[in-house]
N, CA and C atoms of all chains as a GROMACS GRO file, in nm:
protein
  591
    1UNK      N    1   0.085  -0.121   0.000
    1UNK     CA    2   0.000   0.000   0.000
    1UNK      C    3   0.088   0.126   0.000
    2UNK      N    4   0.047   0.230  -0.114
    2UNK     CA    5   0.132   0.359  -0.105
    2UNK      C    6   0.083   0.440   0.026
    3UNK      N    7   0.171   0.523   0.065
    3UNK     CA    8   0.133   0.612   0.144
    3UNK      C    9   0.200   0.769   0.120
    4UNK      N   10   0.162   0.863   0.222
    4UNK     CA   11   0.229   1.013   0.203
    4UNK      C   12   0.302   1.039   0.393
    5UNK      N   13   0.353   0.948   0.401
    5UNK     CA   14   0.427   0.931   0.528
    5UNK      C   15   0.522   1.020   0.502
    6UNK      N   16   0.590   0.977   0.380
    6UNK     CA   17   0.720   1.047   0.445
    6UNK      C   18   0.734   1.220   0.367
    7UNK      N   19   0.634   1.226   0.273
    7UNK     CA   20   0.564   1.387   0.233
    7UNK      C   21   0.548   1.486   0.397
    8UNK      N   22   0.418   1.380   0.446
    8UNK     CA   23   0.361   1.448   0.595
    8UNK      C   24   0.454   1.497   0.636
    9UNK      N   25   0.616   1.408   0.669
    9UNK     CA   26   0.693   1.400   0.770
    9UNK      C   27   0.773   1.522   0.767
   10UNK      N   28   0.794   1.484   0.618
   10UNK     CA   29   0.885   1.594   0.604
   10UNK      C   30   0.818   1.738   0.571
   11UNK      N   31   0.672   1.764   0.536
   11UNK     CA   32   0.623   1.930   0.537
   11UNK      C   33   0.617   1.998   0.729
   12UNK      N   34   0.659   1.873   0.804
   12UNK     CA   35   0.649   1.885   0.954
   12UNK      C   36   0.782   1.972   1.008
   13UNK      N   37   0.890   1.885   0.879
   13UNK     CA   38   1.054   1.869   0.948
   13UNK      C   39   1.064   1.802   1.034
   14UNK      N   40   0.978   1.695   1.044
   14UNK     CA   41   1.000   1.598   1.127
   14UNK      C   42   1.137   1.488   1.068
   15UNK      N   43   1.263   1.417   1.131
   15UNK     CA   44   1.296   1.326   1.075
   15UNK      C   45   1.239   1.151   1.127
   16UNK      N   46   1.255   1.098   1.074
   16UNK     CA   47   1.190   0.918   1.112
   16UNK      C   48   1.234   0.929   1.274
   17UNK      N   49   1.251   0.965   1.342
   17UNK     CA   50   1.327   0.901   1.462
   17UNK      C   51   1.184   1.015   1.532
   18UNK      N   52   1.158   1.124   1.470
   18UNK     CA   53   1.100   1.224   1.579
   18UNK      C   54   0.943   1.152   1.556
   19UNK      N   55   0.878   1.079   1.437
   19UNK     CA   56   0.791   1.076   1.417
   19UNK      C   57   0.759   0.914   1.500
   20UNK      N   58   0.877   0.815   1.469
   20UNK     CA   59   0.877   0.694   1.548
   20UNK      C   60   0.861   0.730   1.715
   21UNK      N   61   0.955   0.834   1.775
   21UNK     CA   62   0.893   0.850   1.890
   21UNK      C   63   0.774   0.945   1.958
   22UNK      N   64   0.688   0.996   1.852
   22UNK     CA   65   0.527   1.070   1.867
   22UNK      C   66   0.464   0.909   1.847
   23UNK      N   67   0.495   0.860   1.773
   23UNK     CA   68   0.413   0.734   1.757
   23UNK      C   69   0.429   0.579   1.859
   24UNK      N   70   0.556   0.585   1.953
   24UNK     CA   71   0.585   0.522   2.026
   24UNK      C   72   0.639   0.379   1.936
   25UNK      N   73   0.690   0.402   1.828
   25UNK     CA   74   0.750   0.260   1.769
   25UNK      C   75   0.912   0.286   1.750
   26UNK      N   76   0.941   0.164   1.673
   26UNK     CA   77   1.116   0.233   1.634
   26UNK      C   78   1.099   0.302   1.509
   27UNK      N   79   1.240   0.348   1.533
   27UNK     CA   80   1.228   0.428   1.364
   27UNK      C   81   1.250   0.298   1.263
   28UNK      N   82   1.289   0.221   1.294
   28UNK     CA   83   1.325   0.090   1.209
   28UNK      C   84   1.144   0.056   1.104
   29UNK      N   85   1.052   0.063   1.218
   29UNK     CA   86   0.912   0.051   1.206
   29UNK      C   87   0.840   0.136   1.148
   30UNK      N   88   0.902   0.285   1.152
   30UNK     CA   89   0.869   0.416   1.039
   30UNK      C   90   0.916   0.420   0.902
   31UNK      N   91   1.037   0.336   0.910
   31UNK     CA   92   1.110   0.360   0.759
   31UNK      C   93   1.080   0.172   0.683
   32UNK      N   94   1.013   0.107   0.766
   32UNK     CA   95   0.923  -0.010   0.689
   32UNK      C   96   0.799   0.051   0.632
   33UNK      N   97   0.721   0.135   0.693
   33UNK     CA   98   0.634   0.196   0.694
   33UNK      C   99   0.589   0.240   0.549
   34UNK      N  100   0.713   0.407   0.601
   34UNK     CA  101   0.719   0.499   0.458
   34UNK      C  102   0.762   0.391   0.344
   35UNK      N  103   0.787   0.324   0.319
   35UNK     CA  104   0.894   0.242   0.244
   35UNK      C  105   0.812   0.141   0.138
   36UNK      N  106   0.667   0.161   0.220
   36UNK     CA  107   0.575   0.048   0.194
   36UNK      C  108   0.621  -0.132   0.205
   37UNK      N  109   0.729  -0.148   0.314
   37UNK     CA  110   0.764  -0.315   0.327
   37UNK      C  111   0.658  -0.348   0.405
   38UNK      N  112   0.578  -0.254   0.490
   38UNK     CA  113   0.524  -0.327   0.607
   38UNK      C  114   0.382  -0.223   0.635
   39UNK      N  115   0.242  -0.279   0.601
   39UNK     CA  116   0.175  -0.193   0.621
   39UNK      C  117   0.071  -0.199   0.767
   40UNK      N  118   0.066  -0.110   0.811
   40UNK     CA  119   0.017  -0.078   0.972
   40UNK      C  120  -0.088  -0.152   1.001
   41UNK      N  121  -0.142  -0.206   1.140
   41UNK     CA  122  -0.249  -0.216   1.173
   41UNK      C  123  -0.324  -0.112   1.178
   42UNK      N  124  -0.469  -0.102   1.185
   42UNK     CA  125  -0.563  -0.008   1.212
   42UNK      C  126  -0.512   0.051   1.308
   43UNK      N  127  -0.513   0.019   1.418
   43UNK     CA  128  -0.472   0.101   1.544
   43UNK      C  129  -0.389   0.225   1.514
   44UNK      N  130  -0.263   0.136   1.492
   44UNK     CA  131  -0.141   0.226   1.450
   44UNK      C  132  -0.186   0.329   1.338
   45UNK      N  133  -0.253   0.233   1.244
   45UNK     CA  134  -0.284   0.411   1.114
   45UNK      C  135  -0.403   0.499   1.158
   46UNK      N  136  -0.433   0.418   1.256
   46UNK     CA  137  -0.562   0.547   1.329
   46UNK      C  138  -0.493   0.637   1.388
   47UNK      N  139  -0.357   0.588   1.484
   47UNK     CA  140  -0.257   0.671   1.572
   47UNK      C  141  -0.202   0.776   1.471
   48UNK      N  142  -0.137   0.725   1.356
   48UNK     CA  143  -0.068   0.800   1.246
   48UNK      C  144  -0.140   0.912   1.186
   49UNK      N  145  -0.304   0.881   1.178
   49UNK     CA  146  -0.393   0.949   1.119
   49UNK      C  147  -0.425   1.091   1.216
   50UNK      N  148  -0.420   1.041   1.366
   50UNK     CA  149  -0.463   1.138   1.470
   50UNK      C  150  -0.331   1.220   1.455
   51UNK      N  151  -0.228   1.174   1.456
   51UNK     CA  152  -0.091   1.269   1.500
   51UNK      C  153  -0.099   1.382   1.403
   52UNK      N  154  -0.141   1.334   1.257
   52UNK     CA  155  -0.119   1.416   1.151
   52UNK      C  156  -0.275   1.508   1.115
   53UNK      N  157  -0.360   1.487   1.229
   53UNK     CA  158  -0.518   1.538   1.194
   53UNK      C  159  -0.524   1.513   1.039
   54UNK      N  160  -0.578   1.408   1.035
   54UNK     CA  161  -0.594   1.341   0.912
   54UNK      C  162  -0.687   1.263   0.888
   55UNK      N  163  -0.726   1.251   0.778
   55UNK     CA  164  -0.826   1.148   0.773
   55UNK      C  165  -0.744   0.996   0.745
   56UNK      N  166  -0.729   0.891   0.780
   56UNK     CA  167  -0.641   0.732   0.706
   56UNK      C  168  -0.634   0.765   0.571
   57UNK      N  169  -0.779   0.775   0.513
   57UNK     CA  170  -0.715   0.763   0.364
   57UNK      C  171  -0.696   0.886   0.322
   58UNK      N  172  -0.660   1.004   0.385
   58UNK     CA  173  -0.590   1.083   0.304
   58UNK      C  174  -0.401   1.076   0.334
   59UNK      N  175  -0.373   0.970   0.369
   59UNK     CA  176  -0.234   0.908   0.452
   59UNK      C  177  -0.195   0.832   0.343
   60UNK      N  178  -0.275   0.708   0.332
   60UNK     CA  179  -0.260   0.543   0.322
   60UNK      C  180  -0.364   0.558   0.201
   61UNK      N  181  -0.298   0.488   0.069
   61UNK     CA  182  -0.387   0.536  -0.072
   61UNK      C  183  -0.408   0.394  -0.096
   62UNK      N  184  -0.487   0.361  -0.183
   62UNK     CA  185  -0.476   0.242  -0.234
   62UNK      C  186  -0.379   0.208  -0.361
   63UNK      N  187  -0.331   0.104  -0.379
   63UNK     CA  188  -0.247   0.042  -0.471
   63UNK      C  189  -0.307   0.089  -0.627
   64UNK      N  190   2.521   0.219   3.120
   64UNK     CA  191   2.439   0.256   3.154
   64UNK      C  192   2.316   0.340   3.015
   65UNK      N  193   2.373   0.382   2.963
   65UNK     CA  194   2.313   0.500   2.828
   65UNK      C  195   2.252   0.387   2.733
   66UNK      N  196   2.331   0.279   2.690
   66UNK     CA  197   2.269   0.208   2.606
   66UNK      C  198   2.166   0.134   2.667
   67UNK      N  199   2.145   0.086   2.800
   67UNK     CA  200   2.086   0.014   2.866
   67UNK      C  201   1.952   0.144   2.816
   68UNK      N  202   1.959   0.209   2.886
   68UNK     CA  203   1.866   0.309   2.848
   68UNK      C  204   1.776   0.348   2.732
   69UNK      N  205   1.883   0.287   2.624
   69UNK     CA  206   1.783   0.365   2.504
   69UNK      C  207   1.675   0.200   2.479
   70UNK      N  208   1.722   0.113   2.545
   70UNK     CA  209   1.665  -0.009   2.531
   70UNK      C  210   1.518   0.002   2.539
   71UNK      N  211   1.463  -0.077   2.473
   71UNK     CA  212   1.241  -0.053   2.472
   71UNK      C  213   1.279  -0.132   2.592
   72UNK      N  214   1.155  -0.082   2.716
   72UNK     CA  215   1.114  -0.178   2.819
   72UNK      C  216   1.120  -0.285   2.839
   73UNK      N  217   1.065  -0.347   2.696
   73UNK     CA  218   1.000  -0.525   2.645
   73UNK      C  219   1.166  -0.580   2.667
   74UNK      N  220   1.261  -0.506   2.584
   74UNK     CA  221   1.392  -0.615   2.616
   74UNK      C  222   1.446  -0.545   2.751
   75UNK      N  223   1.424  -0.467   2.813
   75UNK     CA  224   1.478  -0.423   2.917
   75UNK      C  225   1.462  -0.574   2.989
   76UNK      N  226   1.335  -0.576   3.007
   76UNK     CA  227   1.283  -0.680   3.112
   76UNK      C  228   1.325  -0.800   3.009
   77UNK      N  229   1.349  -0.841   2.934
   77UNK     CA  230   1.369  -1.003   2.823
   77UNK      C  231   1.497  -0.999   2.881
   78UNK      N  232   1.622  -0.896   2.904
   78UNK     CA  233   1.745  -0.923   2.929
   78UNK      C  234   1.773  -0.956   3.064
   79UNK      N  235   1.689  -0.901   3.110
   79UNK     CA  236   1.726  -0.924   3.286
   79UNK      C  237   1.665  -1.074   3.328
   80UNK      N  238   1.544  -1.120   3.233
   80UNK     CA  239   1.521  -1.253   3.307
   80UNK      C  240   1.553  -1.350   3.186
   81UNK      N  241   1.665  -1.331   3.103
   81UNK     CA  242   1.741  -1.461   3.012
   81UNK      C  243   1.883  -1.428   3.121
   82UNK      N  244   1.930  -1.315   3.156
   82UNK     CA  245   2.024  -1.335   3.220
   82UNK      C  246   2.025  -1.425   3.398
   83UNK      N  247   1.878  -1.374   3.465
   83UNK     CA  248   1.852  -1.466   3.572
   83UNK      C  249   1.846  -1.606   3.546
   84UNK      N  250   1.799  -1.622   3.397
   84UNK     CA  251   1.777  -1.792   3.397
   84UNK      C  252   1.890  -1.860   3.344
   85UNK      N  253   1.979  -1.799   3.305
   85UNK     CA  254   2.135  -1.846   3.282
   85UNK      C  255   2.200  -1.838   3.380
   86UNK      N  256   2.182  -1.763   3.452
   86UNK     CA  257   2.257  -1.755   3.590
   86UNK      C  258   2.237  -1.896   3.651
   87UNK      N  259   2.107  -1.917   3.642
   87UNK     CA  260   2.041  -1.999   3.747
   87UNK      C  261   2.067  -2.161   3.713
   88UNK      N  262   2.107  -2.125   3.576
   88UNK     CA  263   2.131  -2.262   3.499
   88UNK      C  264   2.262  -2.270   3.531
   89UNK      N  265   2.370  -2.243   3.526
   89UNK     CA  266   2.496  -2.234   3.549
   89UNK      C  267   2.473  -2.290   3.712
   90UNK      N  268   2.447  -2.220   3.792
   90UNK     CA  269   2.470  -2.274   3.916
   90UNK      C  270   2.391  -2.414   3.935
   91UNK      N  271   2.258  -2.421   3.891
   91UNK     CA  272   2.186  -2.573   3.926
   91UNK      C  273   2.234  -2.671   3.843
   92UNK      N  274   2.321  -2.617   3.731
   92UNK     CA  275   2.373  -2.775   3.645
   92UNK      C  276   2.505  -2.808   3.709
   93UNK      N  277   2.565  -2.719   3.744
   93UNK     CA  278   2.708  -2.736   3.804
   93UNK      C  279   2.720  -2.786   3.917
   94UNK      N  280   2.620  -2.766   4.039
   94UNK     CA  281   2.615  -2.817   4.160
   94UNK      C  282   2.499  -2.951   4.159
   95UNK      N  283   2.362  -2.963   4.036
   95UNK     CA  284   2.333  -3.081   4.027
   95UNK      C  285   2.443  -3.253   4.000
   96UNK      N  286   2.524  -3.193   3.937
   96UNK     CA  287   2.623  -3.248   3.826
   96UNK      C  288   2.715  -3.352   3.949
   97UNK      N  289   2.765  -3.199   4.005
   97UNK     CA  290   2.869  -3.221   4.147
   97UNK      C  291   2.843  -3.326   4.212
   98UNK      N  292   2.650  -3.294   4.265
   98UNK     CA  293   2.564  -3.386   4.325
   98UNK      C  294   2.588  -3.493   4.277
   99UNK      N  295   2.534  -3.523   4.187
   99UNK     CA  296   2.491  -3.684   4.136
   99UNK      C  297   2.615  -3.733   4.036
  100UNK      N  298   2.739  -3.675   4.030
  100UNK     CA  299   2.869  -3.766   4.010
  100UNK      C  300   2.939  -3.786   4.147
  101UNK      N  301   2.893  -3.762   4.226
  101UNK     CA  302   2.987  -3.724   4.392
  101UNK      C  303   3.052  -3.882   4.435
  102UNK      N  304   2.990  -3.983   4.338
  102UNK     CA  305   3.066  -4.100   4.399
  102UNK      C  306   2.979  -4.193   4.484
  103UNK      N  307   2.868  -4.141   4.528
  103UNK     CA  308   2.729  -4.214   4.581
  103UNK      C  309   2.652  -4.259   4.485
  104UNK      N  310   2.582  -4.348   4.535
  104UNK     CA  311   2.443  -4.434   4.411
  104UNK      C  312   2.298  -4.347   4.455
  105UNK      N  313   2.238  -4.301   4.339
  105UNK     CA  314   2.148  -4.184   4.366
  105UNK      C  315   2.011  -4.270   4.351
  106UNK      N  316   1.890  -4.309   4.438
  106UNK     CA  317   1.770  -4.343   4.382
  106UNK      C  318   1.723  -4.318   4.225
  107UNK      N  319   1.613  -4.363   4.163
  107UNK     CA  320   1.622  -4.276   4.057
  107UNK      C  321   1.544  -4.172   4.034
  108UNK      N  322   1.463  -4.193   4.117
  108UNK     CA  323   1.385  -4.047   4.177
  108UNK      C  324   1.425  -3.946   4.197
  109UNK      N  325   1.565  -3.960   4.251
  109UNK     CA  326   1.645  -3.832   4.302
  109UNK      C  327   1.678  -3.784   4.157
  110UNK      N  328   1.729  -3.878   4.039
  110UNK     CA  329   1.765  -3.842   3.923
  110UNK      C  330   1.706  -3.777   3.853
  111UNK      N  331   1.614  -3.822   3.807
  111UNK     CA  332   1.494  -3.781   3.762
  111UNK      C  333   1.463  -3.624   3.832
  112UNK      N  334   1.448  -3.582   3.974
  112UNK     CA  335   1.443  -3.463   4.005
  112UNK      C  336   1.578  -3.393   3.954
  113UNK      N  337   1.684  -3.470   3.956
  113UNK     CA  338   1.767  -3.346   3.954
  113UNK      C  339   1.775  -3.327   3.797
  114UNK      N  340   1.746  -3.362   3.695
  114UNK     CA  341   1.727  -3.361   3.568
  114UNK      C  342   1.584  -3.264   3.525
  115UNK      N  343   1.495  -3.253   3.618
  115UNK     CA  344   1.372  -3.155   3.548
  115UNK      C  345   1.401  -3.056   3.702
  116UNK      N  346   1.490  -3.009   3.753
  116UNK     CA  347   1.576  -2.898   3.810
  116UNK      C  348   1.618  -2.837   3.739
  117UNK      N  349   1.763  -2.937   3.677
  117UNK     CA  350   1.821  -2.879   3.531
  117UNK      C  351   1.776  -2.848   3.386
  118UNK      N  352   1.655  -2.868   3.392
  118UNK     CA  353   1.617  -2.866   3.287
  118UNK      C  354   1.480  -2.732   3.296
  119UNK      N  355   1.430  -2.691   3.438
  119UNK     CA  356   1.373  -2.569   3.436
  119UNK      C  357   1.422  -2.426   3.370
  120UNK      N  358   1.546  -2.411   3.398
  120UNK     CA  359   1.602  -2.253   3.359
  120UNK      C  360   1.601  -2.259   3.223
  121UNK      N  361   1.623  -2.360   3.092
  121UNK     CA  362   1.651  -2.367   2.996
  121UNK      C  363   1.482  -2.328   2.980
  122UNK      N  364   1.375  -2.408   2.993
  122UNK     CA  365   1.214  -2.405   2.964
  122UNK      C  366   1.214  -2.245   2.988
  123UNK      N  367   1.274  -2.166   3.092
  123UNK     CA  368   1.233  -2.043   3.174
  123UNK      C  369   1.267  -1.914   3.064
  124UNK      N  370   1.444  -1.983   2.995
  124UNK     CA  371   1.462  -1.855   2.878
  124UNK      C  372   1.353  -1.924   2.752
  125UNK      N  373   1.284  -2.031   2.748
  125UNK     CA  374   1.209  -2.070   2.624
  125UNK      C  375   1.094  -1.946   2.685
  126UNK      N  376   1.019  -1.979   2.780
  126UNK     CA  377   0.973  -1.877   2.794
  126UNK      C  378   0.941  -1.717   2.846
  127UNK      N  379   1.064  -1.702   2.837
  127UNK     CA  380   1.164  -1.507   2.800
  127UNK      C  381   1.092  -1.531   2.700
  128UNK      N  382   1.136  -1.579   2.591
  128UNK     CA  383   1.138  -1.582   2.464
  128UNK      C  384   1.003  -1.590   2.409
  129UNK      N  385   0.927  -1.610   2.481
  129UNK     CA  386   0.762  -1.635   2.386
  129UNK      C  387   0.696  -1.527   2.449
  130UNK      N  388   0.742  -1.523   2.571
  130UNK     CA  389   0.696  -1.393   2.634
  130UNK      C  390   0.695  -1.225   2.589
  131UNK      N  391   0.822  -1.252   2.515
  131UNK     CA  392   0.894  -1.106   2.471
  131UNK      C  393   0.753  -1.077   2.333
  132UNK      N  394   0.772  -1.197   2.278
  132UNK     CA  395   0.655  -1.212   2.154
  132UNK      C  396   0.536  -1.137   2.192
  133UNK      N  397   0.487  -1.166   2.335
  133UNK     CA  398   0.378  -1.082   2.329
  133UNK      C  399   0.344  -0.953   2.416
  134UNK      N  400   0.504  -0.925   2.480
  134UNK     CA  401   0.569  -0.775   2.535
  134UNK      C  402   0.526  -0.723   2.441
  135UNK      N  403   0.595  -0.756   2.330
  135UNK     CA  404   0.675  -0.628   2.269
  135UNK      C  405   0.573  -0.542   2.196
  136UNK      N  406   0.549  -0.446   2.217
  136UNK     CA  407   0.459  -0.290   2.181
  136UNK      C  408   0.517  -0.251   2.053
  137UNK      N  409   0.567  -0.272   1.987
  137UNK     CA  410   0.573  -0.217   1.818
  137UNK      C  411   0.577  -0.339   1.747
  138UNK      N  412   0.454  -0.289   1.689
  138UNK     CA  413   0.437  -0.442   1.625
  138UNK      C  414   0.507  -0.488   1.476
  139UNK      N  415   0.599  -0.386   1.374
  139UNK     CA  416   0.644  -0.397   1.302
  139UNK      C  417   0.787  -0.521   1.386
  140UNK      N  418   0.819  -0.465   1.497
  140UNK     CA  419   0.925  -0.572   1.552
  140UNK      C  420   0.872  -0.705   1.609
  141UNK      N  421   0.756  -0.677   1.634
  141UNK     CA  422   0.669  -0.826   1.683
  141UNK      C  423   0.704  -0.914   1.551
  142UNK      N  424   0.636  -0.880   1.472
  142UNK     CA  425   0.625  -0.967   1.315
  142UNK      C  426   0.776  -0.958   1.275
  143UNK      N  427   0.900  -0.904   1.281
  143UNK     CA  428   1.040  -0.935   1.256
  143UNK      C  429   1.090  -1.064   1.353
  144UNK      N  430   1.057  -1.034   1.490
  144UNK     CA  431   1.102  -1.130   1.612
  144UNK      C  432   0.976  -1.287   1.578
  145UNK      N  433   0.871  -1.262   1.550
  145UNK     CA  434   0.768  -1.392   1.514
  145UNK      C  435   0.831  -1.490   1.362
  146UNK      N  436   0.907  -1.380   1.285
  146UNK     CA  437   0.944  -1.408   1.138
  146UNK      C  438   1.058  -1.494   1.207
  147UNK      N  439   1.166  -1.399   1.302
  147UNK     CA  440   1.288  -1.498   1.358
  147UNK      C  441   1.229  -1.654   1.420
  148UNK      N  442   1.149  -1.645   1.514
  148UNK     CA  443   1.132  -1.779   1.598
  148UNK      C  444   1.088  -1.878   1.474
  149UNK      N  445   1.039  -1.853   1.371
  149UNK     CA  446   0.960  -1.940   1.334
  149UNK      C  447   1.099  -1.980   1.229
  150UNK      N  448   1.170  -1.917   1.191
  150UNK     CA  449   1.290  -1.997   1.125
  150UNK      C  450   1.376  -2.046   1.201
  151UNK      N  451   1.422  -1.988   1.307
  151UNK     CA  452   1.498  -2.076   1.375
  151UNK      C  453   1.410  -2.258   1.388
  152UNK      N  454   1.286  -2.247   1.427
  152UNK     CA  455   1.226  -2.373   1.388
  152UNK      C  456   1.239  -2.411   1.286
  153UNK      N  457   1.204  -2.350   1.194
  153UNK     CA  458   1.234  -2.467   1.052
  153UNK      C  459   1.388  -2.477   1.045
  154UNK      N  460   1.447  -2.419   1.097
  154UNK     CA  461   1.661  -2.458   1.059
  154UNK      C  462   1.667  -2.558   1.176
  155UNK      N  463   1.614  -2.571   1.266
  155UNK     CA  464   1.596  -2.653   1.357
  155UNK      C  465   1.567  -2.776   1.331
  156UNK      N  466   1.422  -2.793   1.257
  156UNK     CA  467   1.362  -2.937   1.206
  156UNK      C  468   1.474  -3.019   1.071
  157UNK      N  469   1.530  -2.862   1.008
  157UNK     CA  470   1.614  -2.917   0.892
  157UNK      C  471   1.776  -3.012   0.956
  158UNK      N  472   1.788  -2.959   1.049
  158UNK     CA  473   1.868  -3.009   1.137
  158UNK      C  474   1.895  -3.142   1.212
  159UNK      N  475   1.770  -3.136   1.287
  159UNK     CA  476   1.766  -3.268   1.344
  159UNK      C  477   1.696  -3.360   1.223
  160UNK      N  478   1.618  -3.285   1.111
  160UNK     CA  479   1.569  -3.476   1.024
  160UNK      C  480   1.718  -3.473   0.977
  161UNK      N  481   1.790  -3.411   0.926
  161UNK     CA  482   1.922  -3.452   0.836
  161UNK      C  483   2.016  -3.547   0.969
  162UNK      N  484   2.016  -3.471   1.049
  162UNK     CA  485   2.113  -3.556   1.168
  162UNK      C  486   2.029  -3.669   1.188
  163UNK      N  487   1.924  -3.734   1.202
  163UNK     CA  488   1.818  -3.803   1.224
  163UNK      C  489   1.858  -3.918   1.116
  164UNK      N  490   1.878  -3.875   0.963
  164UNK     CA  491   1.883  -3.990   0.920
  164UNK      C  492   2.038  -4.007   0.895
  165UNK      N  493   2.138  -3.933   0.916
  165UNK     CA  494   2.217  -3.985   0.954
  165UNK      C  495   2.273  -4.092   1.026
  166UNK      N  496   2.197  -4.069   1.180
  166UNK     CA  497   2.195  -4.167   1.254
  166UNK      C  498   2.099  -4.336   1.159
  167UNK      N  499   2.034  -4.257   1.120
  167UNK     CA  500   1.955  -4.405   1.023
  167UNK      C  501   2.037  -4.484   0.970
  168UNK      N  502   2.145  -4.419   0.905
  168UNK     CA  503   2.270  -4.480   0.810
  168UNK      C  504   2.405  -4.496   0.882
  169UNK      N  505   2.365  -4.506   0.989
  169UNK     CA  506   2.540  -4.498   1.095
  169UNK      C  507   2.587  -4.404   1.059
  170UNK      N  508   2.568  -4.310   0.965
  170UNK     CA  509   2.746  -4.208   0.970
  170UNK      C  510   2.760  -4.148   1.088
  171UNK      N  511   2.628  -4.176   1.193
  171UNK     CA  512   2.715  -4.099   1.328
  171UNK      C  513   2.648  -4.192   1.424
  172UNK      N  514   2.690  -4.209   1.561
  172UNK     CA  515   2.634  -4.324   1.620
  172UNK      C  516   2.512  -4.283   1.680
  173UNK      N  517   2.477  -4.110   1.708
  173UNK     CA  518   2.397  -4.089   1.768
  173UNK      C  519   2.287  -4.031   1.710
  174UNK      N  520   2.117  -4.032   1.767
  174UNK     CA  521   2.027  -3.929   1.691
  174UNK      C  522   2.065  -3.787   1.747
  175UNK      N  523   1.979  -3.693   1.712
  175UNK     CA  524   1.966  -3.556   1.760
  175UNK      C  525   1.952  -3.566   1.908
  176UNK      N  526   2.052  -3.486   1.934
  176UNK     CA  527   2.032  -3.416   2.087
  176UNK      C  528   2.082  -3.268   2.144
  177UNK      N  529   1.995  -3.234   2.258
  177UNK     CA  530   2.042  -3.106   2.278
  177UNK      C  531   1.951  -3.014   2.161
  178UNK      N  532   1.782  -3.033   2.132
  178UNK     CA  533   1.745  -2.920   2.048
  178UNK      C  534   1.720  -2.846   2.088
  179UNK      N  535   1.685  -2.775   2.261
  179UNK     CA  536   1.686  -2.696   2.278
  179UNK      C  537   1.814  -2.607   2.267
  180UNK      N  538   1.962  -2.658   2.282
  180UNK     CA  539   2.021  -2.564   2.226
  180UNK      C  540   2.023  -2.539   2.125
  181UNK      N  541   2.053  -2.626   2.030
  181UNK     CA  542   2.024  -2.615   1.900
  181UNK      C  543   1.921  -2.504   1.825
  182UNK      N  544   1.815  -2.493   1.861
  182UNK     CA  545   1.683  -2.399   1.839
  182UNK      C  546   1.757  -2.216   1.910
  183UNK      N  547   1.833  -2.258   2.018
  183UNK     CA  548   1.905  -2.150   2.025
  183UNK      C  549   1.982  -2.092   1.964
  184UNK      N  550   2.029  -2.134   1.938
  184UNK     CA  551   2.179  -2.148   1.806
  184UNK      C  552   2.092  -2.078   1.681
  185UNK      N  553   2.016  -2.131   1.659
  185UNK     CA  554   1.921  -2.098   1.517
  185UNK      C  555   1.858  -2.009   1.527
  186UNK      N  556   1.806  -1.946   1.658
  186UNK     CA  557   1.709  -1.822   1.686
  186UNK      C  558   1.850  -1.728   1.621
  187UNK      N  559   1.961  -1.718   1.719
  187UNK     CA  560   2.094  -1.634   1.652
  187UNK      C  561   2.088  -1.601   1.494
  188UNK      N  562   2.119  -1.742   1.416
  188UNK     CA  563   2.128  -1.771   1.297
  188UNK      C  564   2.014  -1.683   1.236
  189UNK      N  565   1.949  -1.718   1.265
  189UNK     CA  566   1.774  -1.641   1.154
  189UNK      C  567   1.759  -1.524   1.212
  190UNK      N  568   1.842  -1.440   1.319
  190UNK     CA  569   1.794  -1.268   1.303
  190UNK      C  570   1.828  -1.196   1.172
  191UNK      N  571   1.980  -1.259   1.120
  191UNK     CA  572   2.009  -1.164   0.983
  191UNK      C  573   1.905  -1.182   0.899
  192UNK      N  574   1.858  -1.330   0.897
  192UNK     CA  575   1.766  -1.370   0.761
  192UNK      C  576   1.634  -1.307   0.773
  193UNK      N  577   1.560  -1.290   0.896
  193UNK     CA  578   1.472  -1.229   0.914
  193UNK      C  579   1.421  -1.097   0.907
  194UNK      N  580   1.603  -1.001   0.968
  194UNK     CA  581   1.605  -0.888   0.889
  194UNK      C  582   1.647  -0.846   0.831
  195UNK      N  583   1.670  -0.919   0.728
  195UNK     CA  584   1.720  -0.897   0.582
  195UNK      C  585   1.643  -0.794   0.528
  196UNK      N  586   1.684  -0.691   0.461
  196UNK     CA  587   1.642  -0.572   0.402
  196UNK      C  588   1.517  -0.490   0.504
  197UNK      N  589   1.490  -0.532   0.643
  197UNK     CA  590   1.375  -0.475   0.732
  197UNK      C  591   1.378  -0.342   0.692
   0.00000   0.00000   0.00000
């Protein structure tokens, strides 16, 4: 699944490490993420969705 | 102290009780051992206890280890550490059937033994493979 993770992250100036710890994961787990190797549980893209006042699918696109 | 620190909780606590149960193994195999080679004839009851003695701390890091599985709070590392256990099992099974029929054909006199270390050995082995390109 595509996403705009690492767009968000960076119109923030956030780097992976600041956004892994707002989100309480590793950055290892942010840059699977952005990367599309590994796509989130609900929980987590609800968490991702709240951090960024967002709606999920304006985050997480479909293929 | 600093690195201890940047450690997630989940292995904070996985390191402190694989290190208690190695500890604990070291001292109950070494002084079981002492025990029951000491030169006396042991019931076999007594044996038998002192063998599932020695054989608790090893079960205790098996379960560190299954435990951590369902510690651990980021779940992108849950599914890396679930990806590891489950190959160390299959390098495990590939292991003992090949040694297995070895023993079938004499090239060695004995079957498989020792898979719990063995499965240890292989948990090691399968972190690179598991996070291969993570």
């Amino acid at each position: 699944m595509k996403n705009r993770l690492k767009v968000l992250r960076a119109e923030r100036d956030w780097n992976q490490q600041d956004l892994a710890d707002a989100l309480g994961v590793s950055r290892q787990s942010v840059n699977a993420i952005e990367t599309g190797k590994y796509d989130p549980s609900l929980p987590l893209a609800f968490r991702i969705a709240d951090l960024f006042a967002l709606p999920i699918e304006a985050i997480f696109l479909r293929d | 102290m600093t690195s201890w620190n940047k450690l997630a909780p989940y292995m904070q606590r996985y390191t402190i009780r694989v290190l208690l149960f190695m500890a604990s193994y070291m001292l109950i195999l070494t002084s079981s051992l002492a025990f029951a080679r000491g030169g006396t004839e042991h019931a076999q009851a007594t044996l038998i206890g002192l063998a599932l003695i020695s054989a608790l701390p090893i079960i205790g890091v098996f379960w560190a280890i299954f435990r951590l599985l369902v510690e651990i709070d980021d779940e992108y590392q849950r599914l890396l550490f679930a990806k590891q256990t489950l190959l160390a099992t299959a390098f495990t099974l590939v292991t003992v059937t090949v040694w297995q029929f070895l023993a079938v054909y004499d090239v060695v006199t004995s079957g498989p033994e020792w898979m719990g270390a063995i499965w240890f050995a292989m948990l090691g082995v399968a972190g690179p493979f598991a996070r291969w390109k993570a």
